[in-house]
C-alpha positions in Angstrom: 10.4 33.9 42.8 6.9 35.3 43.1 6.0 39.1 44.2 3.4 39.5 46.9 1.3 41.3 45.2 1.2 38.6 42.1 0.1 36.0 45.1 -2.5 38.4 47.0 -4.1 38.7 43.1 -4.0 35.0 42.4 -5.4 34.1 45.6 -8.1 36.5 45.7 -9.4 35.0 42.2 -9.8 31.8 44.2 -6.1 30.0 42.7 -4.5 28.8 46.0 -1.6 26.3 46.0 -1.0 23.6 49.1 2.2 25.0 49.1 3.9 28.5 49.8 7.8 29.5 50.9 7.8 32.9 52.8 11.3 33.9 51.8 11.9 37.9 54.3 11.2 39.2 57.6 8.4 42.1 56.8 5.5 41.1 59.0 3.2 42.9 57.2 3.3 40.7 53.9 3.6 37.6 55.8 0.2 38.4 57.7 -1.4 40.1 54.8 -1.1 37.1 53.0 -1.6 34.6 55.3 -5.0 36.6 56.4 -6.2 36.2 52.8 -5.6 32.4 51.9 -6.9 31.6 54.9 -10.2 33.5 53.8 -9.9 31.8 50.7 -9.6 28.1 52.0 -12.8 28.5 54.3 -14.9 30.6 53.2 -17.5 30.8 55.7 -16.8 27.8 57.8 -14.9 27.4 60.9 -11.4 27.8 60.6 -8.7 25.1 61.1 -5.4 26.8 61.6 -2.2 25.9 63.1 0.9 27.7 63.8 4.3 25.5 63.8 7.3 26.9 65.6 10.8 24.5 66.4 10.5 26.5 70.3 6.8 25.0 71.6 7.2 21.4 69.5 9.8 18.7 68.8 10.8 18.3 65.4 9.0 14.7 65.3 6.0 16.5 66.7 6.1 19.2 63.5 6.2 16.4 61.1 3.1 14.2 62.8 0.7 17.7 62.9 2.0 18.4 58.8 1.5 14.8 57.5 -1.5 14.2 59.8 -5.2 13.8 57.3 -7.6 14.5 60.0 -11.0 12.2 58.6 -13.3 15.0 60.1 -12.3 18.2 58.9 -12.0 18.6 55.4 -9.7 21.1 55.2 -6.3 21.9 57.2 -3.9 25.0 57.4 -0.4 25.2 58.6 1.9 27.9 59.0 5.9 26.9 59.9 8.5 29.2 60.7 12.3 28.7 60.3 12.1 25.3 58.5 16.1 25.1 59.0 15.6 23.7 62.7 14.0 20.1 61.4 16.9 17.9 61.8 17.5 14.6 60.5 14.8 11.9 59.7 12.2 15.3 60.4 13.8 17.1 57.7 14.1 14.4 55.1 10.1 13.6 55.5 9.1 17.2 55.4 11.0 17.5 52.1 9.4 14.4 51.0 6.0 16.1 52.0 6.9 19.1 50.2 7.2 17.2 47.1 3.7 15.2 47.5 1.5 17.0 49.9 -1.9 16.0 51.2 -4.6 17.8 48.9 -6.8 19.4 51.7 -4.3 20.7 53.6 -2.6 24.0 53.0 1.0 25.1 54.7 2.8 28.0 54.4 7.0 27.8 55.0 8.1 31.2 56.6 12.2 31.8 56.4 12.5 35.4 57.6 16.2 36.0 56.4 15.9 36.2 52.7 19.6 35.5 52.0 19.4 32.1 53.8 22.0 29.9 52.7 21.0 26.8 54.7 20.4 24.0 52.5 16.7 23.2 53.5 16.2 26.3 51.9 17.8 25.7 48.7 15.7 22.8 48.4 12.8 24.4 49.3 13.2 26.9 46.4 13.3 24.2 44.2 10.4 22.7 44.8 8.2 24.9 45.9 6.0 28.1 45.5 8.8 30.6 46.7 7.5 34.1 47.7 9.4 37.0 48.2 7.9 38.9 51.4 10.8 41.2 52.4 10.5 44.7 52.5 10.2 46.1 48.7 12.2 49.1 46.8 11.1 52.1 47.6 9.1 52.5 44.5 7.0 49.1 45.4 6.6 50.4 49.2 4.6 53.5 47.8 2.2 51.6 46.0 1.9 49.1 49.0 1.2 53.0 51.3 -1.8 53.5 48.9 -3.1 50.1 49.5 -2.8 50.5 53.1 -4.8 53.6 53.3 -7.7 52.0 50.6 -7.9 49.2 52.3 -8.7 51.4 55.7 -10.8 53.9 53.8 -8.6 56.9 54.3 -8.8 59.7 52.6 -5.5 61.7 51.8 -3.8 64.4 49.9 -0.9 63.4 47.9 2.1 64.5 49.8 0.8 62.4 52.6 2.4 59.4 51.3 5.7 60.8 51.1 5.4 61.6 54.5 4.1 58.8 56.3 7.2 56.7 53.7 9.4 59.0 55.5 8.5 58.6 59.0 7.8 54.7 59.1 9.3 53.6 55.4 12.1 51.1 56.7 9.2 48.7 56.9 5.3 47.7 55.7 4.8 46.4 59.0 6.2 50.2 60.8 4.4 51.8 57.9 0.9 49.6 59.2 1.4 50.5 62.3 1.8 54.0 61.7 -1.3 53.9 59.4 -3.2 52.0 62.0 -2.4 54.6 64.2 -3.8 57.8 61.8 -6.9 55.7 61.8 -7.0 55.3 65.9 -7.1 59.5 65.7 -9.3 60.2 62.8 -12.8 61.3 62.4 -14.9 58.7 59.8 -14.6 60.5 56.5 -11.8 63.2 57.7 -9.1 63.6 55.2 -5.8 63.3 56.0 -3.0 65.7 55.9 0.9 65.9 56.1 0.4 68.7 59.8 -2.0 65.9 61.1 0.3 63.1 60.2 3.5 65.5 61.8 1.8 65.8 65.1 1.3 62.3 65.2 4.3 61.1 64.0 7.1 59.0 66.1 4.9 57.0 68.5 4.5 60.7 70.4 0.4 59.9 71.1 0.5 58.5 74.3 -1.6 55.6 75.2 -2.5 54.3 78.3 -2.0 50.3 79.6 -5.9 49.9 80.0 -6.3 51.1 76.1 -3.7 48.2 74.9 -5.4 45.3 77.4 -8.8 46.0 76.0 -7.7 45.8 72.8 -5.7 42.9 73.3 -8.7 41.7 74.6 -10.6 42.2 71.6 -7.8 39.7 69.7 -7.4 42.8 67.2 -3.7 42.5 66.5 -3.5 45.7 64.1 -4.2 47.7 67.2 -2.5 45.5 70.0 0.2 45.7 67.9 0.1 49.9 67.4 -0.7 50.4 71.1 1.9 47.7 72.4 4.7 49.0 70.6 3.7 53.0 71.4 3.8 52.2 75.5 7.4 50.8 74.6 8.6 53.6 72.9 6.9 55.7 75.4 9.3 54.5 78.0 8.1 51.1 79.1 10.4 47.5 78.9 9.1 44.4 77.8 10.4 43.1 81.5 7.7 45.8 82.6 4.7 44.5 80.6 5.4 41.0 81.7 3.8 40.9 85.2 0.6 43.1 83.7 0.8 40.3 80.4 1.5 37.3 82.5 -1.2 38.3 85.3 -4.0 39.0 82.6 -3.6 35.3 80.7 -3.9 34.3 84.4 -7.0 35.6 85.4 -8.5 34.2 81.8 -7.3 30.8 82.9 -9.0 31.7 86.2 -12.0 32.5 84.5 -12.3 29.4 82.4 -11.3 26.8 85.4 -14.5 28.8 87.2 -17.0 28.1 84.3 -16.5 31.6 82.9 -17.0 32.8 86.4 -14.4 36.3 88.2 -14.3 35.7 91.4 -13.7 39.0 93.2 -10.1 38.6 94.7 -9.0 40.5 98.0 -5.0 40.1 96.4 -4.0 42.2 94.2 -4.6 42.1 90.7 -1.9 44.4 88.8 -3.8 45.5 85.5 -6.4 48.8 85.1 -10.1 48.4 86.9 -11.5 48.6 83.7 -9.7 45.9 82.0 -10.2 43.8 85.2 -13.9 44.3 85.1 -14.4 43.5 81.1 -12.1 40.1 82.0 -15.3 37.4 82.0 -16.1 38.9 78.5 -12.5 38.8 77.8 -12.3 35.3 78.6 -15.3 34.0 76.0 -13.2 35.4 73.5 -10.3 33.0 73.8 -10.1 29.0 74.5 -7.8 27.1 77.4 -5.3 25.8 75.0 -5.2 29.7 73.4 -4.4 31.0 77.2 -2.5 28.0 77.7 -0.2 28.7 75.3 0.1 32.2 76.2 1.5 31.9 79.4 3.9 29.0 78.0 5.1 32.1 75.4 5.6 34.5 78.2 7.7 32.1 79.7 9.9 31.3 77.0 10.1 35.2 76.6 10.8 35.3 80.3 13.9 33.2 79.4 15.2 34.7 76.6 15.4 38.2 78.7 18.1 36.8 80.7 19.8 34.9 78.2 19.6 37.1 74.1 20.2 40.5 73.1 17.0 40.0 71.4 14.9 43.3 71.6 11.8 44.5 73.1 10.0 45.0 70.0 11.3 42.1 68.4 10.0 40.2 71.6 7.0 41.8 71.4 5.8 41.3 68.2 6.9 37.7 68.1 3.8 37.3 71.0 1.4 39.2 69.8 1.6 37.4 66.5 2.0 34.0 68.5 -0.9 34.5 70.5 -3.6 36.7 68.6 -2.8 34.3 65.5 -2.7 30.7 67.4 -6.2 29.7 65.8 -7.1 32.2 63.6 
């Protein structure tokens, strides 16, 4: 099995297989590295890439988008999660596909629970580019801290990583966040110490619902993701944000069924005046089937409130990464 780090090298010295198998649940590797092959694979063209997921499509449906060669784009990439829900004739071609895939297209395989036992995964072990991405040993997760903080040009003394290990080090992707969040409340070129990282440790800045729509609105996920996940721990439910979430994709749709036109409403519109106002500019940045498939996510997540144990965060997350990362 293959580290992360061995892949993220290999890919950024141009070697990228058609082939990888996600084996964990840390977000933060999974989207590191899918953020980087996909820079790889196109370069400065467009890019063509498709999220999979056993709760939007039918099996049969899965297999057609994998197997497809599409005549005018040259290259393709697909990212599946939980492979273990392909059933029958579905699961016997994708293995078969696996085994001899199409040249110019790419697909990632995502299993979060590394100890899967199923037997789709046992076979895809064997055949395939297996990477681990679950969280690391705490050694590993220090040198993954340093990278972090490069990568966002941060400054820092050296007890600063123990700290921010110890306030966010059950995860990369809680470490990210909480990285992401130093950066949101630091001056370009301030240094970074263990009193500024205590007084904004624990989710305790308190951010507003009109600084997480504008920044959803700017598809930047890092920061959607630190703000979004601060209002929950600041008190909020995800059964809260979903009127707000639900009545924002609306007013997109809106927007696009107008010819990018807002309409000034007399009804009630329940998200901040300044988000409402930035909504036509909002609305360029994403296209029908994006806000389409939005909406059809907060309705699944509608559904699962009344019917898992699943929580917020978990909930959460899941959308922001379905939505922000639909094409790219």
């Amino acid at each position: 099995m293959r580290s992360p780090g061995e892949v993220l090298r290999s890919v950024k010295n141009g070697n990228i297989d058609s082939i990888y198998f996600f084996l964990g649940d840390d977000y933060y590797l999974q989207n590191l590295l899918i953020r980087e092959i996909s820079k790889m694979i196109f370069n400065k063209i467009d890019e063509n890439k498709t999220f999979l997921s056993s709760d939007d499509m039918k099996s049969e449906e899965i297999i057609d988008r994998i197997t497809q060669s599409d005549l005018f784009s040259t290259k393709k990439f697909l990212i599946l999660r939980n492979p273990g829900t392909l059933r029958n004739k579905a699961r016997s071609d994708f293995i078969s596909y696996c085994k001899n895939p199409i040249l110019s297209n790419y697909l990632i395989i995502i299993e979060d629970d590394f100890s899967d036992r199923k037997s789709i995964t046992k076979e895809l072990k064997k055949i395939n580019n297996t990477v681990s991405v679950q969280t690391p040993f705490p050694n590993e997760i220090r040198k993954w801290t340093k990278f972090m903080l490069s990568e966002k040009n941060i400054s820092y003394k050296d007890n600063v990583l123990d700290t921010i290990i110890e306030v966010a080090g059950d995860s990369l992707f809680h470490i990210e966040n909480e990285i992401e969040k130093i950066s949101l409340n630091i001056n370009d070129g301030e240094e970074i110490t263990k009193e500024s990282i205590d007084q904004l440790s624990g989710w305790k800045m308190q951010y507003k619902r009109w600084q997480f729509f504008q920044i959803l609105g700017k598809r930047d996920l890092d920061k959607s993701l630190v703000l979004g996940l601060s209002l929950l721990n600041q008190g909020n439910t995800m059964i809260s944000l979903m009127y707000p979430l639900t009545a924002f994709f609306q007013e997109l749709f809106y927007i696009k069924n107008n010819s990018g036109t807002f309409a000034n409403k007399n009804s009630y519109i329940p998200l901040p005046p300044s988000v409402i106002k930035e909504l036509p500019q909002i609305a360029n940045r994403f296209n029908k089937e994006e806000i389409e498939y939005a909406l059809a996510i907060l309705g699944k997540i509608d559904q699962r409130l009344k019917t898992t144990s699943l929580s917020d965060e978990a909930l959460f997350t899941h959308f922001l990464f379905s939505v922000l990362q639909a094409n790219g």
